[in-house]
DRENBA-827717 format. One record per residue (C-alpha): residue number from 1; residue in one letter; y, z, x. Coordinates in nm, 2 decimals, decimal comma, always signed. Each point is the difference from the previous one (the first is absolute). Example, Ala and Ser with C-alpha at 12.3 -4.5 7.8 and 13.67 -1.06 7.14 Angstrom:
// DRENBA-827717
{num = 1&residuo = A&north = -0,45&up = +0,78&east = +1,23} $
{num = 2&residuo = S&north = +0,34&up = -0,07&east = +0,14} $
***
This chain:
// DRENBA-827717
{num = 1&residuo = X&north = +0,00&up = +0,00&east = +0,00} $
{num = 2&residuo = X&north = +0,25&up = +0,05&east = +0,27} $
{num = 3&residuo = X&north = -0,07&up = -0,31&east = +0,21} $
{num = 4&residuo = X&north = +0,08&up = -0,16&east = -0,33} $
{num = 5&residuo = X&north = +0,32&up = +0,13&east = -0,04} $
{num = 6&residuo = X&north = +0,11&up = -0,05&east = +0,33} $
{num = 7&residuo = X&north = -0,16&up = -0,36&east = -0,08} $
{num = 8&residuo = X&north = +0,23&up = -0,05&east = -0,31} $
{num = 9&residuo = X&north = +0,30&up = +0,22&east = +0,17} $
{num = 10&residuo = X&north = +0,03&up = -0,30&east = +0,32} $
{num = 11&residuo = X&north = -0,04&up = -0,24&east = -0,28} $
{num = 12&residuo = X&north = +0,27&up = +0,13&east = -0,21} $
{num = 13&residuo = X&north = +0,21&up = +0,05&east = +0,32} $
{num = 14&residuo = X&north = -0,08&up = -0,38&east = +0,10} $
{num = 15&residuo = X&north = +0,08&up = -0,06&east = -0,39} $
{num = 16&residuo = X&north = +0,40&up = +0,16&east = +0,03} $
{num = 17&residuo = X&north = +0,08&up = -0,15&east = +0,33} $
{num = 18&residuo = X&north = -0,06&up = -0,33&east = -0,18} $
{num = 19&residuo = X&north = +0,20&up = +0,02&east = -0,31} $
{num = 20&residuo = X&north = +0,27&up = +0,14&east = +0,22} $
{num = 21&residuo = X&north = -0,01&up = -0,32&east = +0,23} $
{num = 22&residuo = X&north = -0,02&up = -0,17&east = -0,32} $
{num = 23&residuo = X&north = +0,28&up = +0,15&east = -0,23} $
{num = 24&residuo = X&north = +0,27&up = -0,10&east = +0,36} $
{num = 25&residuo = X&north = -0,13&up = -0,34&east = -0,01} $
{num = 26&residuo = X&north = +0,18&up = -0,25&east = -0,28} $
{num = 27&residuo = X&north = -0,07&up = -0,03&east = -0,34} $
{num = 28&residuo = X&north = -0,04&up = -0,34&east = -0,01} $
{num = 29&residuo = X&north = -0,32&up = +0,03&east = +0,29} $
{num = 30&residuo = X&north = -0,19&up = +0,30&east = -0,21} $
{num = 31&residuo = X&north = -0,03&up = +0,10&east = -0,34} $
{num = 32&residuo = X&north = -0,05&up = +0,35&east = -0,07} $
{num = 33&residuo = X&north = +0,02&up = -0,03&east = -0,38} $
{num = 34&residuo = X&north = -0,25&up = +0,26&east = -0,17} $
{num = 35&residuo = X&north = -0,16&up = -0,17&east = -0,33} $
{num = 36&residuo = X&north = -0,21&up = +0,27&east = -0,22} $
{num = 37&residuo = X&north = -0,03&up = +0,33&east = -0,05} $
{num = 38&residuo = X&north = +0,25&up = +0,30&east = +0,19} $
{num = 39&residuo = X&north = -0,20&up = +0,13&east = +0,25} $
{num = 40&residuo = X&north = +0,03&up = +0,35&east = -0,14} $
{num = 41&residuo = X&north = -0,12&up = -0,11&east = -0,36} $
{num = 42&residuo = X&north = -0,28&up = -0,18&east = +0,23} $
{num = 43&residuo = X&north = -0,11&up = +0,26&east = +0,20} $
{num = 44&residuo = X&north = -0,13&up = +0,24&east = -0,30} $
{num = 45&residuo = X&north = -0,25&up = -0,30&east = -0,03} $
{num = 46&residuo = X&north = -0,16&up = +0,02&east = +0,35} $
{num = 47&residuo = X&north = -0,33&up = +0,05&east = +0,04} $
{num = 48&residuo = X&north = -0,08&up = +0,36&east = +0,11} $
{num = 49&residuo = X&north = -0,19&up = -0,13&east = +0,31} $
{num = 50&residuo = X&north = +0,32&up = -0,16&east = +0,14} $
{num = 51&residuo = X&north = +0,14&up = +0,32&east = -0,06} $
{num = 52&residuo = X&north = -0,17&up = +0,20&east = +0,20} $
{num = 53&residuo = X&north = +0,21&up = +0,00&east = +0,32} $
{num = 54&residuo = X&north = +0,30&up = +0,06&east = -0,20} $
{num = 55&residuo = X&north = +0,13&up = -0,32&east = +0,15} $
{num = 56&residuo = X&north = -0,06&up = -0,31&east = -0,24} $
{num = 57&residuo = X&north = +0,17&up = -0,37&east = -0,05} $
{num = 58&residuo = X&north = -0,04&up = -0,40&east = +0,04} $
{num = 59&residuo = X&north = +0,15&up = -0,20&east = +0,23} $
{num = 60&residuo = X&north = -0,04&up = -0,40&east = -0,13} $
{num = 61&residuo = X&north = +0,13&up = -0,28&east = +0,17} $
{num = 62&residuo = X&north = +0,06&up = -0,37&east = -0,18} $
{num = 63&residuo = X&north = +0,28&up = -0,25&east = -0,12} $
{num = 64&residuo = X&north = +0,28&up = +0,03&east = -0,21} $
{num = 65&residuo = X&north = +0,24&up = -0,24&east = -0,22} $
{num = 66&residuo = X&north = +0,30&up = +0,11&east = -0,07} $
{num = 67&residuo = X&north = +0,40&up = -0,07&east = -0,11} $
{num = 68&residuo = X&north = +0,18&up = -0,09&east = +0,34} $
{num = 69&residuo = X&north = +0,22&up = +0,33&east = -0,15} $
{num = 70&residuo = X&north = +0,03&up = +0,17&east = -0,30} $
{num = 71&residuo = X&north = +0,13&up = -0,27&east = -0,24} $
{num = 72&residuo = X&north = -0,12&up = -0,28&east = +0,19} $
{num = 73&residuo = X&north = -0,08&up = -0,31&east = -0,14} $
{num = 74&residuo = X&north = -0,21&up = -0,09&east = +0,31} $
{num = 75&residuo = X&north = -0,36&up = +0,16&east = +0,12} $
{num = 76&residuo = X&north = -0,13&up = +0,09&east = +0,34} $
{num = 77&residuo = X&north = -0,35&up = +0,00&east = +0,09} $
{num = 78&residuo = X&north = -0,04&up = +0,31&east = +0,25} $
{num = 79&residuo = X&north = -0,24&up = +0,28&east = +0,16} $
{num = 80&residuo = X&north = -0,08&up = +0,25&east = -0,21} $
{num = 81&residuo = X&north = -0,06&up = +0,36&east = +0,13} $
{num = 82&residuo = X&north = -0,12&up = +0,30&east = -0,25} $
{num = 83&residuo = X&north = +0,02&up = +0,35&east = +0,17} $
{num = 84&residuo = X&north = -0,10&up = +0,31&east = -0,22} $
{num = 85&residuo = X&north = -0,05&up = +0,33&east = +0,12} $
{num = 86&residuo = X&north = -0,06&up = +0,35&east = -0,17} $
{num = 87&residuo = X&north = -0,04&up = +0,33&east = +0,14} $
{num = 88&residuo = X&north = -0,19&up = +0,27&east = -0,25} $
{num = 89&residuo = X&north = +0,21&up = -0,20&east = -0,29} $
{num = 90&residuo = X&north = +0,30&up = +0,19&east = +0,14} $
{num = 91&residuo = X&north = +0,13&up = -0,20&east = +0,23} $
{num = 92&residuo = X&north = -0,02&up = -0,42&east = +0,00} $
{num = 93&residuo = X&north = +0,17&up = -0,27&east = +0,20} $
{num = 94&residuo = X&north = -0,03&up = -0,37&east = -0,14} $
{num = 95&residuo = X&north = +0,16&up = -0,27&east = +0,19} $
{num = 96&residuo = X&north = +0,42&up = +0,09&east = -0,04} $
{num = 97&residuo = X&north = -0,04&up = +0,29&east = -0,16} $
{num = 98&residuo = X&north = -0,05&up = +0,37&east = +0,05} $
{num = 99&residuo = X&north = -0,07&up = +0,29&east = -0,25} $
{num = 100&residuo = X&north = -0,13&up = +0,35&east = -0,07} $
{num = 101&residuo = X&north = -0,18&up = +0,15&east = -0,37} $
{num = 102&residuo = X&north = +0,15&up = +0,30&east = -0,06} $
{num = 103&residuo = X&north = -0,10&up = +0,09&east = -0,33} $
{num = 104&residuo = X&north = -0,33&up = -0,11&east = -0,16} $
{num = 105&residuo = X&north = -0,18&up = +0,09&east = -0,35} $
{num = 106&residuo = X&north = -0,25&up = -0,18&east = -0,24} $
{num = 107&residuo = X&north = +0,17&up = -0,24&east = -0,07} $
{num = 108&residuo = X&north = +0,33&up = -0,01&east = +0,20} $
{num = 109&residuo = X&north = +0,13&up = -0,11&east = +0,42} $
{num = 110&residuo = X&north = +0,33&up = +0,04&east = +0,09} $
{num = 111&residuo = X&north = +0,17&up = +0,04&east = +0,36} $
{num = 112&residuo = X&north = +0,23&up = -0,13&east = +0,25} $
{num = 113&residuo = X&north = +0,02&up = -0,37&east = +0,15} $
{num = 114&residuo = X&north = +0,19&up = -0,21&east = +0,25} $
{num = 115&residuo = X&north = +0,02&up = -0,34&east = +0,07} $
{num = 116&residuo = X&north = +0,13&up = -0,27&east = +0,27} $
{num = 117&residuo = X&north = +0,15&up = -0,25&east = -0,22} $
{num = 118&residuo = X&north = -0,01&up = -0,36&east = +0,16} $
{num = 119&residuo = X&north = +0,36&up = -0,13&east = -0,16} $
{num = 120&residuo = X&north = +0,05&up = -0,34&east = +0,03} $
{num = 121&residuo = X&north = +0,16&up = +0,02&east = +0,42} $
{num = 122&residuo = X&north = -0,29&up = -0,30&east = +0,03} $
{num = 123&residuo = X&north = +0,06&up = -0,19&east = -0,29} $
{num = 124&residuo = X&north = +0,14&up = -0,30&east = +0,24} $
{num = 125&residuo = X&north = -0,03&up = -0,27&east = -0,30} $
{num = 126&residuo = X&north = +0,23&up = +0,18&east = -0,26} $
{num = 127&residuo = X&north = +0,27&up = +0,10&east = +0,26} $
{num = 128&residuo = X&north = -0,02&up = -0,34&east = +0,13} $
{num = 129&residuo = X&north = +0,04&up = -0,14&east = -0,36} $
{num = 130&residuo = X&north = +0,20&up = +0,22&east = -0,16} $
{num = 131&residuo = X&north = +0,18&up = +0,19&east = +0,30} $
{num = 132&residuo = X&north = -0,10&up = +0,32&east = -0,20} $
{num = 133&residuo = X&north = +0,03&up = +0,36&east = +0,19} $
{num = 134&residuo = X&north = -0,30&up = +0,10&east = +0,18} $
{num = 135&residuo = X&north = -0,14&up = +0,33&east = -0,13} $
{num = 136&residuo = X&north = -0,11&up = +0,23&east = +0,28} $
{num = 137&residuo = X&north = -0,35&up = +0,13&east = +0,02} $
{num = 138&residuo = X&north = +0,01&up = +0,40&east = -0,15} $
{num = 139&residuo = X&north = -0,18&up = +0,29&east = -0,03} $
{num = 140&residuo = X&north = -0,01&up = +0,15&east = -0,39} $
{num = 141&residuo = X&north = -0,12&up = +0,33&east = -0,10} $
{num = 142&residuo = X&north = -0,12&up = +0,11&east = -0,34} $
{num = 143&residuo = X&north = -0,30&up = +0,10&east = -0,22} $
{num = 144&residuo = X&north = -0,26&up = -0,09&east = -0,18} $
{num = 145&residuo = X&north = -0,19&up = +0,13&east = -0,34} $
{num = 146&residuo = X&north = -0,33&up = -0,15&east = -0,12} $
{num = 147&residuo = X&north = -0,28&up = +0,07&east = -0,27} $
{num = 148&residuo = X&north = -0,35&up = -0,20&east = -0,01} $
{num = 149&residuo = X&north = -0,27&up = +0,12&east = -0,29} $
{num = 150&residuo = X&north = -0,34&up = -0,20&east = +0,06} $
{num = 151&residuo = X&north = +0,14&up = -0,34&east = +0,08} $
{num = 152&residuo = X&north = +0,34&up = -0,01&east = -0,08} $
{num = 153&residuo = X&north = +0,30&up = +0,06&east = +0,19} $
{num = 154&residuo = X&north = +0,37&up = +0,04&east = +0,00} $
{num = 155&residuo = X&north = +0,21&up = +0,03&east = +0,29} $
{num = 156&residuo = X&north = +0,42&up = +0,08&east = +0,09} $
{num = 157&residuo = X&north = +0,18&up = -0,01&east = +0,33} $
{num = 158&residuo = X&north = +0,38&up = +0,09&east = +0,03} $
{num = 159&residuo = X&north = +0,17&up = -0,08&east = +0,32} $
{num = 160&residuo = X&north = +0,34&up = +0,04&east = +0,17} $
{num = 161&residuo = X&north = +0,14&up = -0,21&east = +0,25} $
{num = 162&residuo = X&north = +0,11&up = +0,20&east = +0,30} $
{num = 163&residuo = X&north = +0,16&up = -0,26&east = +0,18} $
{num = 164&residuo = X&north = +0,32&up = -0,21&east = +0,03} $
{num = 165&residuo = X&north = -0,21&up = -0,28&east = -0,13} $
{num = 166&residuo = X&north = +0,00&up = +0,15&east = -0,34} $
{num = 167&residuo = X&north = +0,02&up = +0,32&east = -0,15} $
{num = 168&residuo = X&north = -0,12&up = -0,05&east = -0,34} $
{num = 169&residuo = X&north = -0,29&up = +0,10&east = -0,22} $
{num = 170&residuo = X&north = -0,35&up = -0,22&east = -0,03} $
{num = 171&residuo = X&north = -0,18&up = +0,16&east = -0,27} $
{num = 172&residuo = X&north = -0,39&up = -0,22&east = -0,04} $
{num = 173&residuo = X&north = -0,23&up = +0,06&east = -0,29} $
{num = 174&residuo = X&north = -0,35&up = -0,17&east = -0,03} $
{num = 175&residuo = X&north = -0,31&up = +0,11&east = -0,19} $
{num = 176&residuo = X&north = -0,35&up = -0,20&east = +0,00} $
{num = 177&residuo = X&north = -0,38&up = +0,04&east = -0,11} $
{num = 178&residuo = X&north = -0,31&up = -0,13&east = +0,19} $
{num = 179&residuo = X&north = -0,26&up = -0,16&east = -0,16} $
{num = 180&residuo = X&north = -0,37&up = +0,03&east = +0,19} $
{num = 181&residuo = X&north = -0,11&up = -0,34&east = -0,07} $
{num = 182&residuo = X&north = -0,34&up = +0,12&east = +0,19} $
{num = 183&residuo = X&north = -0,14&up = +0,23&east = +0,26} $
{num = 184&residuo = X&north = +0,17&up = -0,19&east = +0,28} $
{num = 185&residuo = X&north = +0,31&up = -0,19&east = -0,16} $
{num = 186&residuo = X&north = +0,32&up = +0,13&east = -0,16} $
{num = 187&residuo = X&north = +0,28&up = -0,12&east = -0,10} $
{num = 188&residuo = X&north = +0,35&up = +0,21&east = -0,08} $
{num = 189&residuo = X&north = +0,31&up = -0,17&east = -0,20} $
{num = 190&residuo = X&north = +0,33&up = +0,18&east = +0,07} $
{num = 191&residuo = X&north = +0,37&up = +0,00&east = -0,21} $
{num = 192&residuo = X&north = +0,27&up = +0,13&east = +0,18} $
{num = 193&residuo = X&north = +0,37&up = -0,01&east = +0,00} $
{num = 194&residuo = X&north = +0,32&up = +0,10&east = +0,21} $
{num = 195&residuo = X&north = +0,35&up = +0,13&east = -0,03} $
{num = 196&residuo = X&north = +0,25&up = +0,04&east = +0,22} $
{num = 197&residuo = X&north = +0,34&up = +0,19&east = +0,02} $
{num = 198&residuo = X&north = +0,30&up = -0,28&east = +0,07} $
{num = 199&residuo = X&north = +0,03&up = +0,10&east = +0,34} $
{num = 200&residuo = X&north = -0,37&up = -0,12&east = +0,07} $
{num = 201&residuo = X&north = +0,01&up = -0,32&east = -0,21} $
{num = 202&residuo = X&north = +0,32&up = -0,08&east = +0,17} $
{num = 203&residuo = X&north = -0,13&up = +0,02&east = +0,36} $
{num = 204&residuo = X&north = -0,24&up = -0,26&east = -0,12} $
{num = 205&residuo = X&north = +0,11&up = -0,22&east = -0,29} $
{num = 206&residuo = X&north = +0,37&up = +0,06&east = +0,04} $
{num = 207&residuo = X&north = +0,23&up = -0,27&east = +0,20} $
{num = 208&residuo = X&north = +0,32&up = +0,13&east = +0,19} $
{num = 209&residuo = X&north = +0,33&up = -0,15&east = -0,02} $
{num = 210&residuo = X&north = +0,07&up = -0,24&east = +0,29} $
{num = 211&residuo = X&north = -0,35&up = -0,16&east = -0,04} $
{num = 212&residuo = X&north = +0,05&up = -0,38&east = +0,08} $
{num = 213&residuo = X&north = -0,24&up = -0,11&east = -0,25} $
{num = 214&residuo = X&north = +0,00&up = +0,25&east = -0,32} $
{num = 215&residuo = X&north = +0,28&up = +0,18&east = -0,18} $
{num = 216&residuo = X&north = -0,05&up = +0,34&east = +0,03} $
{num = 217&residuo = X&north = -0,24&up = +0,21&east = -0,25} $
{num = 218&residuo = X&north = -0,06&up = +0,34&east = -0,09} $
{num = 219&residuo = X&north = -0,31&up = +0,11&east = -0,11} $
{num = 220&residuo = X&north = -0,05&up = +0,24&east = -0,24} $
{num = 221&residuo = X&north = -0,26&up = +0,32&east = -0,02} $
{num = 222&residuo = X&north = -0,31&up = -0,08&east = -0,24} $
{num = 223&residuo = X&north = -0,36&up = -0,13&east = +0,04} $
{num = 224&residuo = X&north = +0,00&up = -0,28&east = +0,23} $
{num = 225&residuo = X&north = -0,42&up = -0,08&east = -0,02} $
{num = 226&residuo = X&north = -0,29&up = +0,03&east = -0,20} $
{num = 227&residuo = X&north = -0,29&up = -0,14&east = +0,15} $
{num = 228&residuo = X&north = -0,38&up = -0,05&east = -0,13} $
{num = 229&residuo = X&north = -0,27&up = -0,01&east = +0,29} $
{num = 230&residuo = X&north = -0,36&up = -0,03&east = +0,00} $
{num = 231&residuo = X&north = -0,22&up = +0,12&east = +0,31} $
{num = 232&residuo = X&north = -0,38&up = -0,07&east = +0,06} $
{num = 233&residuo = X&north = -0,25&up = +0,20&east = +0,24} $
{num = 234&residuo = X&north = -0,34&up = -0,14&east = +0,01} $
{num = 235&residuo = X&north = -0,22&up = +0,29&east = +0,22} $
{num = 236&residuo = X&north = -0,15&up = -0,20&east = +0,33} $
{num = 237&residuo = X&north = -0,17&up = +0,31&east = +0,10} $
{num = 238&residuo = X&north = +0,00&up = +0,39&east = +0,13} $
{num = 239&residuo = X&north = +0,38&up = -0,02&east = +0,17} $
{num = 240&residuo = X&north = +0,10&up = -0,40&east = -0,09} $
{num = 241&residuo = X&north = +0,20&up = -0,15&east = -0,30} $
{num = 242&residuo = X&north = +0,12&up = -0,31&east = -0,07} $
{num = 243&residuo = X&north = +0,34&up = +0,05&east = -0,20} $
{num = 244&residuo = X&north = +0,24&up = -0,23&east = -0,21} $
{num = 245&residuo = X&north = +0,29&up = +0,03&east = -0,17} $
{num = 246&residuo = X&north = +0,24&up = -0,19&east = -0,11} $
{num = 247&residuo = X&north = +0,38&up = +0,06&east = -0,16} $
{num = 248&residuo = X&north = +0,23&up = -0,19&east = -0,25} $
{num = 249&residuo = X&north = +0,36&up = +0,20&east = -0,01} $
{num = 250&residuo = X&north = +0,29&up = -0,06&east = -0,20} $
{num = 251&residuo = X&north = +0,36&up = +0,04&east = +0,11} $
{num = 252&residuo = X&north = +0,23&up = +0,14&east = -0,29} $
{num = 253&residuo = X&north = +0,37&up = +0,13&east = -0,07} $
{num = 254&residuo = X&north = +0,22&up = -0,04&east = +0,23} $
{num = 255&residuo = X&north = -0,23&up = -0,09&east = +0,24} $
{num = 256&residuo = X&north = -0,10&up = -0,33&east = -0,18} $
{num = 257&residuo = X&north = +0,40&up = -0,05&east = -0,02} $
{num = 258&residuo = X&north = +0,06&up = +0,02&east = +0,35} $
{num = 259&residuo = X&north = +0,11&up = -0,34&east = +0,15} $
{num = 260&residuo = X&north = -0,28&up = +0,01&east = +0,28} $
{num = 261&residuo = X&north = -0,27&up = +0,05&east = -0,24} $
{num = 262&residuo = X&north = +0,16&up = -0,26&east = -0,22} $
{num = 263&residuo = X&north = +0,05&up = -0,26&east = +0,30} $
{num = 264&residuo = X&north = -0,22&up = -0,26&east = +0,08} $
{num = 265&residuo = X&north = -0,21&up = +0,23&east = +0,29} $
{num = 266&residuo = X&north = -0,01&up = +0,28&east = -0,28} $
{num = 267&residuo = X&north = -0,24&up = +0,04&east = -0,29} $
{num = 268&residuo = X&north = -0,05&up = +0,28&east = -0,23} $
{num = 269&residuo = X&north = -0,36&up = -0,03&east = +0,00} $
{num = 270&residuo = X&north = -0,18&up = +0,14&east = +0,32} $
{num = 271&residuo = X&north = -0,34&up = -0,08&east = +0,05} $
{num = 272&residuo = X&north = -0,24&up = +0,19&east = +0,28} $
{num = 273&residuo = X&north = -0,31&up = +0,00&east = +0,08} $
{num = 274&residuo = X&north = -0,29&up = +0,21&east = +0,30} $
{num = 275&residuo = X&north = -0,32&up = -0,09&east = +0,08} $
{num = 276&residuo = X&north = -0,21&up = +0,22&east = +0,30} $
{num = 277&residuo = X&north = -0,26&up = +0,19&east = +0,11} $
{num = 278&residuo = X&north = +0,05&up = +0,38&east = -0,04} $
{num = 279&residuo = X&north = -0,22&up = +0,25&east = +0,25} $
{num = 280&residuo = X&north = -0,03&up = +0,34&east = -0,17} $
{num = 281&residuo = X&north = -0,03&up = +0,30&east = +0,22} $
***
C-alpha cells in the first residue's frame, strides 16, 4: 500500500508540473477546457478501490475543436489535456483550477475555489480584426455549492476577478443526469448557463472608445450563455476510458449585441467539441 502511494504521489507530482508548463504556454497551442461533470460532484462517484490511498484522479490526453475565442466564428483543431486530481474528496486540482470542500452533508458540497483565467492576451485574430483590447490572463477566487441524488446533479461557482484585467463577478450554473446505457458505456447531457456582472462582460464583449474599427459599446450585467453538452465514456478497461463530449452554446443579451460577436469573425453560436483517452488512477 505505501509503494503505491508513493507510486500515485510521483505521478501526481509528474501530473502538476505538467499543467503548470501547460496553463504558461498559449491558449491557442493547448486546450484545457473541462467538458462533464465538476470534479467534486465526480469524485463522490469513485470507486472505493481508487480510494484507498486517499489520492484519486484521471489524467486523459486527446484533441480539441474549439471557437478561435469566446464568440468566434472560426474553430481551431488543438491538443487536448484533461488533469483531475482529488485528495480524500477534500482537496482537488483539475487543469486551471484549484479548490477545497469545506462543508459536506447527504446531499450538499460547498467550498472555496480559484482559477487562472486565460482572457483573450492570445486571441491574435480578433485584435488583428477588430483592434479590440487584449484581456490579461487572471486569477479569480470564489466558491462553489453542489447537490447530486443517484444520478442527477446540479452545480454553482461564483468568482471574483482580482486583477486589473477585470474585477467583476462570473456566477456559472449547470446541472445534468447520466444515463448507464450498459455496464461499460455512459453517456451524461448537461444545461448550463452564465451571468456576469457588467464589469466582466465588458472586459470581454465591450469595445473601448478609440477603437479603429467599432464604435464603442457597453455591455450590460445579465446572463451571457446557456449552453447544452452531451459527454460519452465508453469503459476500455481497469484504469482506461475513452471520453467524448461535445458542446453547442448560445451567446445572449448584450453579449449577442456586442459589435465583435455581431461582426463577420463573431457568431453567437459556439460550438466545441473533446475526444481522448482518460487513464484513471
Amino acid at each position: 500500500m505505501a509503494f503505491r502511494s508513493c507510486r500515485n504521489i510521483t505521478l501526481i507530482t509528474g501530473a502538476l508540473y505538467l499543467i503548470i508548463g501547460v496553463s504558461t504556454a498559449s491558449a491557442q497551442s493547448v486546450d484545457i477546457s473541462l467538458p462533464g461533470k465538476p470534479i467534486y460532484v465526480e469524485s463522490s462517484e469513485i470507486e472505493s478501490e481508487r480510494k484507498r490511498d486517499n489520492w484519486s484522479g484521471t489524467l486523459g490526453l486527446g484533441l480539441s475543436l474549439a471557437p478561435d475565442f469566446l464568440g468566434a466564428d472560426s474553430h481551431s483543431l488543438t491538443s487536448a489535456l484533461q488533469v483531475r486530481v482529488n485528495y480524500r474528496d477534500k482537496i482537488f486540482l483539475e487543469n486551471n483550477r484549484l479548490g477545497a470542500v469545506l462543508y459536506t452533508s447527504r446531499f450538499l458540497k460547498g467550498g472555496v475555489i480559484g482559477r487562472w483565467n486565460l482572457g483573450r492576451e492570445d486571441d491574435v485574430p480578433l485584435r488583428f480584426a477588430t483592434g479590440a483590447e487584449p484581456v490579461d490572463d487572471t486569477f479569480e477566487l470564489g466558491m462553489f455549492a453542489a447537490t447530486s441524488l443517484y444520478k442527477l446533479f446540479l452545480a454553482g461557482e461564483v468568482y471574483v476577478g482580482l486583477e486589473d484585467a477585470h474585477r467583476g463577478i462570473n456566477v456559472e450554473l449547470e446541472g445534468g443526469y447520466t444515463f448507464e446505457l450498459n455496464s461499460k458505456l455512459k453517456l451524461s447531457p448537461i444545461l448550463g448557463a452564465k451571468w456576469g456582472s457588467q464589469k466582466f462582460n465588458q472586459a470581454f464583449f465591450g469595445i473601448e472608445d478609440g477603437n479603429d474599427v467599432f464604435p464603442a459599446y457597453r455591455a450590460s450585467s445579465g446572463i451571457y450563455e446557456v449552453y447544452g453538452e452531451v459527454s460519452l465514456e465508453q469503459r476500455l478497461g481497469k484504469n482506461w476510458l475513452l471520453k467524448g463530449s461535445m458542446r453547442l452554446a448560445e451567446l445572449t443579451n448584450s453579449a449577442a449585441r456586442s459589435p465583435i460577436i455581431a461582426s463577420d469573425i463573431g457568431n453567437r453560436y459556439q460550438l466545441s467539441s473533446y475526444v481522448g483517452v482518460v487513464w484513471l488512477f
